[in-house]
C-alpha positions in Angstrom: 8.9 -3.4 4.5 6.9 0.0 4.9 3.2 -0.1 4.8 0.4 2.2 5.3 -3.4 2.0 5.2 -6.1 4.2 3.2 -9.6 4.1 3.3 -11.1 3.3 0.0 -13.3 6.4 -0.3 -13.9 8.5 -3.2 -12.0 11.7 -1.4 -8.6 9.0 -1.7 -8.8 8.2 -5.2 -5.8 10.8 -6.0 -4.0 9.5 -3.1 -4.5 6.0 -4.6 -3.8 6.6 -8.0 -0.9 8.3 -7.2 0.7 5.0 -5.3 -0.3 3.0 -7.7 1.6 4.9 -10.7 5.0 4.4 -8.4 6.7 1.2 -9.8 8.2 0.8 -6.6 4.9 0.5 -4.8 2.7 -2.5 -4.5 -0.9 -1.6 -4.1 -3.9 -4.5 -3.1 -7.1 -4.6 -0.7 -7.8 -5.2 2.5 -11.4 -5.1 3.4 -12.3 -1.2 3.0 -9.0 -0.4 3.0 -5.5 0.2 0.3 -2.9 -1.4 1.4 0.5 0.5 0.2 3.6 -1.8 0.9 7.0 -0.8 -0.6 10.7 -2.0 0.3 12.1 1.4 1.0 10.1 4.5 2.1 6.8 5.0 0.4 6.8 8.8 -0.7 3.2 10.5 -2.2 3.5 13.7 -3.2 0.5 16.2 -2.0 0.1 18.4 -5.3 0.4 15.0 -7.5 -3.0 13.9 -5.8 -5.2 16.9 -6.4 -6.4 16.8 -2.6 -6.9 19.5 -0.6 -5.3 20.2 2.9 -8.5 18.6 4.9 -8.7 15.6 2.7 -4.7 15.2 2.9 -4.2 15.3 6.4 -6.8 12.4 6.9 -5.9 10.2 4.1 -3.7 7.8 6.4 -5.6 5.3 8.3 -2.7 3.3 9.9 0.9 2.0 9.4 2.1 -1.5 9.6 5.5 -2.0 11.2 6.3 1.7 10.2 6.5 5.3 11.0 5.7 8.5 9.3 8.8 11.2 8.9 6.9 13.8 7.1 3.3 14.9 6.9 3.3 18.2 6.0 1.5 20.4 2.9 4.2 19.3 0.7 4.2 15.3 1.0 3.8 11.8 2.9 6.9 10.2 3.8 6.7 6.9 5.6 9.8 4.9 6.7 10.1 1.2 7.8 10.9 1.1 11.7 
């Protein structure tokens, strides 16, 4: 199972909404945080989210039993370990 973490802040929201729109991710809360769980690699396009470099590059907050592949200006890919 991959899983990631995002801080529920307004700068996320496109982050968020993205995830969410993805039938093959499950999106719920934990504290301040989004918790993005899928069974195969969890995959959020940059441009789809409407967030700029900065706010891209600091979405993640943490991974749960996973690791990130790619991070770059074009996407988020995050792989179970």
């Amino acid at each position: 199972m991959t899983r990631i973490y995002v801080l529920e802040v307004p700068e996320n929201d496109g982050f968020v909404k993205v995830a969410v729109e993805d039938p093959s991710i499950t999106v719920d809360k934990v504290g301040p945080y989004f918790r993005l769980s899928a069974a195969a690699d969890i995959v959020i396009d940059r441009r789809a989210t409407g967030s700029r470099h900065a706010v891209w590059y600091s979405a993640l907050a943490g991974l749960e039993d996973s690791r990130v592949v790619q991070q770059d200006k074009d996407a988020l890919r995050v792989t179970a370990r």
